[in-house]
C-alpha positions as CSV (number, residue, x, y, z in Angstrom):
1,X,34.5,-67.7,-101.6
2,X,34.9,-71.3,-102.9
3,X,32.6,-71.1,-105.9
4,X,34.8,-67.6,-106.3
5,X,38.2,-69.0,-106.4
6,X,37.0,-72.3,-108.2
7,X,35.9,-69.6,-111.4
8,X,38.9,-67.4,-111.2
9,X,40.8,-70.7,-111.9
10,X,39.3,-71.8,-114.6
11,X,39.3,-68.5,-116.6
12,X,43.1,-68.6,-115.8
13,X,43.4,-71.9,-117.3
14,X,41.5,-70.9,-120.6
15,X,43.1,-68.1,-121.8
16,X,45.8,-70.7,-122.5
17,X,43.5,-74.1,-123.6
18,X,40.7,-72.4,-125.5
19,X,43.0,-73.1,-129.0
20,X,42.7,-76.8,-128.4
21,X,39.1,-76.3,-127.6
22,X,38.7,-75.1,-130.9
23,X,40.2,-78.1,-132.8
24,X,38.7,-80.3,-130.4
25,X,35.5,-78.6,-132.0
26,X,36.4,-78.4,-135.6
27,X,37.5,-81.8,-135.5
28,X,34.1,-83.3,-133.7
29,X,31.9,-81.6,-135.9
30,X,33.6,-82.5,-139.8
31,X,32.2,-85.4,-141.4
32,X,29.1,-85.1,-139.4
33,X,27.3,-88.7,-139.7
34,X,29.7,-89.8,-141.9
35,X,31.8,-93.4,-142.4
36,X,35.1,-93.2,-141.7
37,X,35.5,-94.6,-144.8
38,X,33.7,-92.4,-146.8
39,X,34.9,-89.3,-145.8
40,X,37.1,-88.2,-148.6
41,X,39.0,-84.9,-147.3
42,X,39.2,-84.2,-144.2
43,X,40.9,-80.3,-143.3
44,X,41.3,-81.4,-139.6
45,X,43.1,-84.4,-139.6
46,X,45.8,-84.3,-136.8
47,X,47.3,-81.3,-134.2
48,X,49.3,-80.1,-137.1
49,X,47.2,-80.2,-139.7
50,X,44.4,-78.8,-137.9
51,X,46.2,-75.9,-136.5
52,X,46.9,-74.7,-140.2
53,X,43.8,-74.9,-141.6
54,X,42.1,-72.7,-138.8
55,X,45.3,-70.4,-139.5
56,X,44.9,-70.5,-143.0
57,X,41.2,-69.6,-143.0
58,X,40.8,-67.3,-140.1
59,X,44.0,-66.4,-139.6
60,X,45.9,-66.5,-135.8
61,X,43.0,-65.2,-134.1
62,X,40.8,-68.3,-135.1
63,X,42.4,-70.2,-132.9
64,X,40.8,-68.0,-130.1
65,X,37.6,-67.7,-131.6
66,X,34.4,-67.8,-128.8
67,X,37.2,-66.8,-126.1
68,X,34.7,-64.5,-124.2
69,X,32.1,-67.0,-124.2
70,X,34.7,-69.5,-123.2
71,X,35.6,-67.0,-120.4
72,X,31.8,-67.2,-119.3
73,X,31.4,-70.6,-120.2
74,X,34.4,-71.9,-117.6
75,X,33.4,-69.2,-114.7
76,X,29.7,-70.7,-114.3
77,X,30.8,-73.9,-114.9
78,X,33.8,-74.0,-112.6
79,X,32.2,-71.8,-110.0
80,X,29.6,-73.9,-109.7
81,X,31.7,-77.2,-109.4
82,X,34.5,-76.8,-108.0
83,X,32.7,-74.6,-105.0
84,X,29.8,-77.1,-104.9
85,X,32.6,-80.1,-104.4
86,X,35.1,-77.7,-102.0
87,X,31.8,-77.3,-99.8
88,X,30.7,-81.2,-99.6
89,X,34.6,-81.4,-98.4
90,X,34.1,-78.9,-95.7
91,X,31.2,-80.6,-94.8
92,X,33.1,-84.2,-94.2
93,X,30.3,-85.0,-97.1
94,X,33.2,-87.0,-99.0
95,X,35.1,-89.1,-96.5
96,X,33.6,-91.5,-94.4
97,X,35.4,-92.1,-91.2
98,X,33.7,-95.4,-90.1
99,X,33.9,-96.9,-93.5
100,X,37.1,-95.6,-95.1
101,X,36.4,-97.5,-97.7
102,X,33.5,-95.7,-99.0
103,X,35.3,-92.5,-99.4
104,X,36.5,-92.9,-103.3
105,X,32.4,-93.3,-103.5
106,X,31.6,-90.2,-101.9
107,X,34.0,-88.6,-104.2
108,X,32.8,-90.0,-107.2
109,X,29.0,-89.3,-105.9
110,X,29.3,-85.5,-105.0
111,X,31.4,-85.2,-108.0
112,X,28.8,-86.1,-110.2
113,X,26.2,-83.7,-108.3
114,X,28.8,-80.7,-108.9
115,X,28.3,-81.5,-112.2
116,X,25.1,-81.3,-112.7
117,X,24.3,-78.7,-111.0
118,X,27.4,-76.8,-113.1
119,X,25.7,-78.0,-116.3
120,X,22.5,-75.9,-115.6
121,X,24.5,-72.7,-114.1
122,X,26.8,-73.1,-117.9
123,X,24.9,-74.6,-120.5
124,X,23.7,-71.6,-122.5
125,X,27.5,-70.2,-122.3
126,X,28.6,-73.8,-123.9
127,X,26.0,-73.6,-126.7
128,X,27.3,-70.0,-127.3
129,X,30.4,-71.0,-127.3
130,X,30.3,-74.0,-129.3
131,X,28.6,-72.7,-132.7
132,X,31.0,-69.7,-132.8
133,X,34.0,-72.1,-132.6
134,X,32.4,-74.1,-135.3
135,X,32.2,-71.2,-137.8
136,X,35.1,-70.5,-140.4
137,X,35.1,-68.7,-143.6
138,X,37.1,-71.8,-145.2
139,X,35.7,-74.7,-147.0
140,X,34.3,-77.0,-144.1
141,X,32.4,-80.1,-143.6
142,X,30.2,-79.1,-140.9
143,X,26.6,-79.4,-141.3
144,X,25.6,-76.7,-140.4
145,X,27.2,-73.2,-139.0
146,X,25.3,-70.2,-137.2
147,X,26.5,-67.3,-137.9
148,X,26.7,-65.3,-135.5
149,X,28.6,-61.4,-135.4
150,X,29.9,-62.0,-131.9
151,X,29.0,-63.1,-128.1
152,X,26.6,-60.8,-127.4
153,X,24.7,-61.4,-130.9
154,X,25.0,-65.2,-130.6
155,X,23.1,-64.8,-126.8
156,X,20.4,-62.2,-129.1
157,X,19.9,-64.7,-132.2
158,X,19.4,-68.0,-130.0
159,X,16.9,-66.3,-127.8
160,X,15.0,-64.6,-130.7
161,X,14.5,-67.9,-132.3
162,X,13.9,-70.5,-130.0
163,X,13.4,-68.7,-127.1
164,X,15.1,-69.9,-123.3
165,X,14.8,-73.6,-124.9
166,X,17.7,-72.5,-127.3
167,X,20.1,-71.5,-124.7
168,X,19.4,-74.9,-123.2
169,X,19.8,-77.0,-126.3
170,X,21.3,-80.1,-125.7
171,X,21.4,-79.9,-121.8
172,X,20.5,-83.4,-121.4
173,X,24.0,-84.1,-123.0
174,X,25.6,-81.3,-121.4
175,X,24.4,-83.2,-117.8
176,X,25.6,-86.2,-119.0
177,X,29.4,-84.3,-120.1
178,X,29.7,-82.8,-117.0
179,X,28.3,-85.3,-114.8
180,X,30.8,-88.1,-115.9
181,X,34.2,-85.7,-116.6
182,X,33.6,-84.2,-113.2
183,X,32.8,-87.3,-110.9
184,X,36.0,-88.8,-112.7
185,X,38.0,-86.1,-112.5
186,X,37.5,-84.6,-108.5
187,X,37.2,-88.3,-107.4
188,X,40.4,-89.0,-108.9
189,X,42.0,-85.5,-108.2
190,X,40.9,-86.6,-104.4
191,X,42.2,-89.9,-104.2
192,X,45.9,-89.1,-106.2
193,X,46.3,-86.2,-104.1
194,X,45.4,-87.8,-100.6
195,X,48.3,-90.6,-102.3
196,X,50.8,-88.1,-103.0
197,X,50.7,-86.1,-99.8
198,X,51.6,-89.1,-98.3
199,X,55.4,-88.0,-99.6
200,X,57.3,-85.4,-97.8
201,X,58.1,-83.9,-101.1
202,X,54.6,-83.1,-102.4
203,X,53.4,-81.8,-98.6
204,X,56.6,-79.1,-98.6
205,X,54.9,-78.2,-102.6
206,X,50.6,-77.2,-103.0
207,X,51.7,-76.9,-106.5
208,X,53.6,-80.0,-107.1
209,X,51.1,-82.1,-105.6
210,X,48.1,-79.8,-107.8
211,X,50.1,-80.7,-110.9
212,X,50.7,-84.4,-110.2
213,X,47.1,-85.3,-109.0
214,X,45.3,-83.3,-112.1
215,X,47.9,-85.3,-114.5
216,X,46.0,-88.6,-113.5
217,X,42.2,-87.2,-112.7
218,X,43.3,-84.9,-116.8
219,X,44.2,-88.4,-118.0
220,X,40.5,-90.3,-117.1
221,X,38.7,-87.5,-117.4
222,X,39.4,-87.2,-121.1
223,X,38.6,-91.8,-121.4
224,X,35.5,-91.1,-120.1
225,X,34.0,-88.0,-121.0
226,X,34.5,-87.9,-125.2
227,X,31.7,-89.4,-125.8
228,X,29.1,-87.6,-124.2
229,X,31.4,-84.5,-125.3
230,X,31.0,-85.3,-129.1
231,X,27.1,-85.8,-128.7
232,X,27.2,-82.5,-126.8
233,X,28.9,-80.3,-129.6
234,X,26.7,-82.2,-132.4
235,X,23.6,-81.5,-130.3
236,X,24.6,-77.8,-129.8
237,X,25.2,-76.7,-133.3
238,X,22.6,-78.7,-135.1
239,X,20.4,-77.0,-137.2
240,X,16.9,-76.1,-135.9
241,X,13.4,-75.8,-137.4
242,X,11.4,-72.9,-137.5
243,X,10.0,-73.7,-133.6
244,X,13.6,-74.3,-132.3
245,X,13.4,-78.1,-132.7
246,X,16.9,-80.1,-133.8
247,X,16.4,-81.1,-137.0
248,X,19.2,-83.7,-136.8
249,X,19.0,-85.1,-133.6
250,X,15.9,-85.6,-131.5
251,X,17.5,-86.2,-128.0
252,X,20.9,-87.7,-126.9
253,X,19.8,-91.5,-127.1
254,X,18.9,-90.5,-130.8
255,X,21.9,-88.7,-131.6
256,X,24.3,-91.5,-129.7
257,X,22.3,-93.9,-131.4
258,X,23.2,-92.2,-135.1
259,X,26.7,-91.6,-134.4
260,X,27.3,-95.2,-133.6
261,X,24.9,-96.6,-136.9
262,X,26.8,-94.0,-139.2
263,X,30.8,-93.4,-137.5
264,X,30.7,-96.4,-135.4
265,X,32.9,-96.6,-132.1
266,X,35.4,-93.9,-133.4
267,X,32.9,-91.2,-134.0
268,X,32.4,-90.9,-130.4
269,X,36.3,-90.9,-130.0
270,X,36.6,-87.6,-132.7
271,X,39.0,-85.1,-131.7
272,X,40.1,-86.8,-128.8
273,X,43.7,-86.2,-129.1
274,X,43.1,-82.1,-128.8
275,X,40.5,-83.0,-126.1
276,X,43.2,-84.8,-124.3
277,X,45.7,-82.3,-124.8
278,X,43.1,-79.2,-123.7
279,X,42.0,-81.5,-121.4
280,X,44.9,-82.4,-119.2
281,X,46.7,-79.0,-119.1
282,X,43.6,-77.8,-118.7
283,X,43.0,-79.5,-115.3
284,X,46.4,-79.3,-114.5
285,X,46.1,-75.3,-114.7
286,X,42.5,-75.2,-113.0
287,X,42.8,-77.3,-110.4
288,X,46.3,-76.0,-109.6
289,X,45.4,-72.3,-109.9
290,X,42.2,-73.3,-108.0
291,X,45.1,-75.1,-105.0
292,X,47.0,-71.7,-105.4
293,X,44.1,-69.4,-105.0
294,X,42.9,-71.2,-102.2
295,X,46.4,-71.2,-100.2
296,X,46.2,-67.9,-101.1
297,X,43.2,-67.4,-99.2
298,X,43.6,-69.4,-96.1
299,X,47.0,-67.3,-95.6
300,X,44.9,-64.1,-95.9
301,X,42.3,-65.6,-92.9
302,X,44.7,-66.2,-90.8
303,X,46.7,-62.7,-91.0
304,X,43.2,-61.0,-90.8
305,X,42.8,-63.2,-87.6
């Protein structure tokens, strides 16, 4: 039940972030490998500006493009982690009660394994995902753009052409993603919500204290996971050879490595503003739908009891 409720969340929460997904996207992929300084036009330069390009060239919808496998992408993923991390607290895996000390550790520790083991469950739904948000019938700076008819077609082309390795492409970088955003952000959602319960207010309110903890754990989340986020989206629509191989980036030390010789520092900070703002709602509606569902729950054991 608590990988269950830890999905249904998430899909709540991204029927109303994917648009920001989207830019965040756009805006990591444009200028590929690219100075800053040399990057004459850019079409997804700010919120605002961003929002009307996708507008403009696909129309309202484009801003919900790769929803389903969004939708698919955030039920393995979440399932995964938030019920892998909701069991290690069951357990007493992430307190220690002779060394209270230790206890931000253990959050930080089993945080981290929930995300790894999420990256495996998700990671073909993220490359789906990610190379049909990339495409856009507009003029676009993008490297390169699969084109793909729809969910189901994307799963069908991948597979056909590199086989289960294309449905994993990029997974070290997806680990890495998940592995840092989630051990910051359930460590921190831990820590600010054992803080905040300390208050009569936020103990008489599961969603007051959902939304003030996942504000904080939203806020270092986003610090610490864009950079491995931009190496995952270039690693996930990069073209491929014949075989399947990347023919732009041969692993994620190679493609950190060029991001850093070509963009410097601020490539790995691209679209970081729509990250943040996806970001932070984003865990503010998961892990507070993911609070609500499982209050929702306990209430039903106990009038079944």
């Amino acid at each position: 039940m608590e990988f269950l409720l830890g999905g249904a969340s998430s899909m709540c929460a991204v029927l109303f972030t994917n648009p920001l997904d989207v830019l965040k996207t756009r805006q990591q992929l444009e200028g590929e490998l690219i100075a800053k300084q040399n990057l004459k036009e850019r079409s997804y330069k700010g919120i605002r500006q961003s929002v009307l390009t996708v507008v403009r060239t696909d129309g309202l919808r484009g801003l919900q493009k790769g929803l389903p496998a969004a939708l698919l992408f955030q039920f393995s993923m979440n399932s995964v982690r938030l019920g892998t991390y909701q069991t290690a607290e069951n357990l007493g895996w992430t307190r220690s009660t002779d060394h209270p000390s230790l206890t931000p550790l253990l959050s930080v520790l089993w945080g981290g394994c929930a995300g790894l083991a999420s990256a495996t469950a998700s990671c073909p739904f993220y490359v789906v995902k990610t190379q049909l948000q990339a495409v856009t019938s507009g003029s676009y700076t993008a490297r390169y753009q699969h084109h793909h008819s729809g969910t189901i077609s994307a799963f069908v082309n991948i597979f056909r052409q590199s086989g289960v390795r294309g449905l994993f492409r990029g997974y070290t970088a997806s680990a890495a993603r998940l592995g840092v955003g989630s051990a910051a952000e359930m460590s921190s959602f831990s820590v600010c919500k054992q803080f905040f319960l300390q208050y009569e207010l936020f103990r008489e309110s599961i969603v007051l204290t959902a939304l003030a903890s996942s504000t904080v754990a939203g806020f270092f989340t986003s610090v610490l996971m864009s950079p491995c986020d931009v190496v995952t989206t270039r690693m996930t629509n990069q073209a491929v050879s014949a075989n399947g191989k990347g023919l732009l980036y041969a692993n994620i030390f190679n493609c950190f490595l060029k991001i850093y010789r070509s963009e410097g520092i601020h490539g790995y900070y691209k679209g970081f503003f729509p990250m943040y703002l996806r970001v932070a709602p984003h865990t503010m509606l998961n892990l507070t739908f993911w609070e609500f569902f499982k209050g929702l729950y306990e209430r039903y054991k106990k009038m079944v009891e």
